[in-house]
N, C-alpha and C positions, 0 to 999 in steps of 0.2 A: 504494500500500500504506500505511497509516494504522500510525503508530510505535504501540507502546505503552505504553501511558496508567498503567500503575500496574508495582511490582513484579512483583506477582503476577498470574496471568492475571485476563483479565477474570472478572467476577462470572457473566454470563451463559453463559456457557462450563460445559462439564461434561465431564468426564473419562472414557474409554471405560471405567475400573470403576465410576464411580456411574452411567453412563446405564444409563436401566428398559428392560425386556426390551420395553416396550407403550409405545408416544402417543409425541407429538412434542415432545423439550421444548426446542425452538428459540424463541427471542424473539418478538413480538408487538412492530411497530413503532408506534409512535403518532407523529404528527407535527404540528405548528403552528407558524405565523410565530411565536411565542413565549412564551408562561405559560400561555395562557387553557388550551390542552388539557391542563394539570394537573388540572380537572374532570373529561377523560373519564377521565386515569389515574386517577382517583378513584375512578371508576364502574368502570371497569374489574380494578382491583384486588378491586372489595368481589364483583363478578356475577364473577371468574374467579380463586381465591386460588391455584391451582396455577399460572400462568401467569406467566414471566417477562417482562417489559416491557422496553424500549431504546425511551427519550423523546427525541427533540429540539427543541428550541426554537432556530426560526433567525431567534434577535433580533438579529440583526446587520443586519435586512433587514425589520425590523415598524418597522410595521405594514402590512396587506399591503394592506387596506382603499383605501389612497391608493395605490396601484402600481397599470402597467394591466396588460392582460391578458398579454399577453406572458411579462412575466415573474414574473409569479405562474406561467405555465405552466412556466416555463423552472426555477423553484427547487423545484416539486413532483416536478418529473421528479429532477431533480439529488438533491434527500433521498430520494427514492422509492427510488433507484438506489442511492444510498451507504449505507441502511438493510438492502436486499438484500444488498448485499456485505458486511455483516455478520451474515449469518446470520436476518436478520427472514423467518419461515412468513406473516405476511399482515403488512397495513398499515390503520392507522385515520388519516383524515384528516381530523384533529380539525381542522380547520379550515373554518365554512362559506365563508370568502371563498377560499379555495384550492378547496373541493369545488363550488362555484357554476361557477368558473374553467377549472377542468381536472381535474379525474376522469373527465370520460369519455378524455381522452388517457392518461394515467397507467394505465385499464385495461386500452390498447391497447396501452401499451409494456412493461408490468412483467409479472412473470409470475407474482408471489402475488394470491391474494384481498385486495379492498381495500375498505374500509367508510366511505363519509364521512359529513357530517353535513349536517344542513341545518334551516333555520326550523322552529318547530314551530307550525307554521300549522293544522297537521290539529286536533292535540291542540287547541290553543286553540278550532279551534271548537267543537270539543264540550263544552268546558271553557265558555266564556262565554254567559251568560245574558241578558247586556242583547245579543249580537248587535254590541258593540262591542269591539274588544281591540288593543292598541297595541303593536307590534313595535319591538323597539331593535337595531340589524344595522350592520355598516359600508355605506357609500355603494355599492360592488360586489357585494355578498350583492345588496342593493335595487334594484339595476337589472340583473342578472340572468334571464337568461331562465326557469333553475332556478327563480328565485323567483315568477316571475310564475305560472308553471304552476302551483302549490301555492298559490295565490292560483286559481287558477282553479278547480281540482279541486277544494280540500276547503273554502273559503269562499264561495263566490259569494252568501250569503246573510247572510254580516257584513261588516261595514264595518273594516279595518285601519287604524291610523293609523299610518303608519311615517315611523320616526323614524332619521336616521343619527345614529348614537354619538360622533361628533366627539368625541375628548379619550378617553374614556373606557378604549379599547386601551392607548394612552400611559400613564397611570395607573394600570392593574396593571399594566403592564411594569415601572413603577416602587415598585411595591408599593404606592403612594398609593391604598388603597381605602377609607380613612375618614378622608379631612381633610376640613376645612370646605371647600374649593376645590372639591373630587371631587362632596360633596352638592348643592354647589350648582348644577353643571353638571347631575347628576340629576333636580335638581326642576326644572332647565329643563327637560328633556325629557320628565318623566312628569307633572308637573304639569297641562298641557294634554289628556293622553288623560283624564287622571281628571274634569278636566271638561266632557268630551263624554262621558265616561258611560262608558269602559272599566271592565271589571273584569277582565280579562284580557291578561296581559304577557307575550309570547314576547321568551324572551331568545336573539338570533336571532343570537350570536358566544359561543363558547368563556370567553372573556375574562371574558365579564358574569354568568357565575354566582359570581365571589369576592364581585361587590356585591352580591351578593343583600341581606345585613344590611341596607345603607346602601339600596336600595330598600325595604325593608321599613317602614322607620323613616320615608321621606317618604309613602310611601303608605299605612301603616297594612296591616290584616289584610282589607281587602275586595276587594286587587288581588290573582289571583294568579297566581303566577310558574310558567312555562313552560318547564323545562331539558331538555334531550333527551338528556342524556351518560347514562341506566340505559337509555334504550331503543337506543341506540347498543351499549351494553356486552354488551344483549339479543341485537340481532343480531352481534355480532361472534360470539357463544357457538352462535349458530345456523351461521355460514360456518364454525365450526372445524371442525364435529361437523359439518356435510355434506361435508366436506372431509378427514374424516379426521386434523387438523390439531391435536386437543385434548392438553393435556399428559397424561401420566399422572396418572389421580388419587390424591390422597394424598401429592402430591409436595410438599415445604418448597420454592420459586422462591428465589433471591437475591433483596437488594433489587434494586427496577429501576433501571435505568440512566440516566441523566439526562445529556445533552450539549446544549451549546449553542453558536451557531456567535460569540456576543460572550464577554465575559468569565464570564458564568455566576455572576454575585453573586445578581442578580437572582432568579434561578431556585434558585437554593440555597435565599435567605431567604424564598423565597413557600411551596418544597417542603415546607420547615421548619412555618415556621409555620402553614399551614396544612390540611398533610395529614403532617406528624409524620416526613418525611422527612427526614432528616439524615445525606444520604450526596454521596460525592463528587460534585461535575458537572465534566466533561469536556469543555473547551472544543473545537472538532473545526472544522476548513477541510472545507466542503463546496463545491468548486468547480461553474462552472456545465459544463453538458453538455460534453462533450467535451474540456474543463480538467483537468487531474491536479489533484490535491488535494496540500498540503504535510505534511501530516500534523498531528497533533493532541498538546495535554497538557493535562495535571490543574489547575483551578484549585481 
């Protein structure tokens, strides 16, 4: 049973006289090893304003990228579940190296709708004109079987140049998204597609949409960027509403929810700065399967 976290009840909670006679207005879980799915709740905020969100970032355990499969599979189940137990109607798996990993097992054990994400391989080809385009993913997105598929299906006729992100996780974790340090690992990596002739960049992890600027700035306006967190936020909107699962419309949400399984600075100052969110985060022990949890508080 997870203590609670503020005075007053949670945010996401609603009282049997303001619940609406219509919809569902129970939480929307989104999840990632840690910051990057701040993008989908982005996307997800703007494509569903009546919907309340409960965020976790389990940076205490990111980057997920360098873990192997195991337990990548072991911590998706474990938030999946403890997400549940708080009351989340489905689940977004904002993470590609967790949905590369284990979503299909997370669909077999959890019992809401679950929506992951993955490479946006398709988009880009339709999107690229020279037939060349450079992907930036962690080393497990890229050697996935997920991936390779979607390489196979919707490319067979451009050439991808993938790239693992070394570093690049680490540094929005840290918020470091425009030092000189951060660029220059960049233009190590984008440097080379541009010239083999790329004009097209799937940004194939959660994480790498904060650098969008700072890709922008080494590549200039002829590369362009691949982000998939609106068309994610698309189909989430579509699993609600075949599912019956949509808030009432017309409804004001609280803000969303934000916990994190480290100390939660991190994700405060990125929520802050760069999607205007300025609310508590909730530090939260999310044990692994079959572990109790100690319970949680406010940082």
């Amino acid at each position: 049973m997870t203590a609670p976290l503020h005075a007053s009840p949670p945010e996401c909670s609603s009282s049997p006289q303001s619940s609406p006679a219509r919809g569902n207005a129970a939480p929307i879980g989104i999840f990632d090893s840690g910051l990057g799915g701040l993008s989908v709740l982005r996307a997800v905020r703007a494509q569903l304003p009546h919907e309340a969100l409960l965020y976790v970032a389990d940076s205490l355990h990111a980057p997920y990228g360098l873990r192997d499969n195991a337990f990548i599979s072991e911590r998706t189940l474990a938030i999946g579940e403890w997400l549940v137990s708080q009351g989340a109607k489905a689940l977004v798996v904002a993470c590609n190296t967790a949905t590369a990993e284990s979503i299909a097992l997370a669909r077999e054990r959890l019992s809401i709708p679950i929506i992951g994400v993955e490479p946006g391989i398709k988009p880009a080809a339709g999107l690229s004109a020279s037939r060349i385009a450079g992907v930036l993913a962690t080393q497990v997105t890229l050697r996935s079987e997920r991936f390779r598929s979607l390489i196979e299906r919707y490319a067979a006729d451009c050439r991808f140049i993938c790239q693992p992100g070394h570093g690049l996780v680490e540094a929005v974790e840290r918020c470091e998204i425009d030092t000189p340090e951060l660029r220059a690992l960049l233009a190590r990596y984008i440097e080379p597609m541009l010239a083999a002739g790329a004009d097209t960049l799937v940004l194939g992890c959660t994480h790498y949409p904060f650098l969008d600027a700072a890709i922008r700035d080494i590549a200039g306006p002829s590369l362009t960027l691949v982000d998939t967190s609106v068309a994610i936020a698309r189909q989430l909107e579509r699993v609600l509403e075949a599912n019956g699962l949509g808030a009432p419309v017309g409804r004001q949400p609280p803000p969303p929810r934000l916990c994190s399984t480290d100390g939660g600075v991190h994700l405060h100052r990125l929520a802050s700065t760069l999607l205007g969110l300025d609310v508590w985060v909730e530090r939260v022990e999310i044990a692994a399967r079959g572990v109790a949890a100690d319970g949680s508080h406010a940082v």
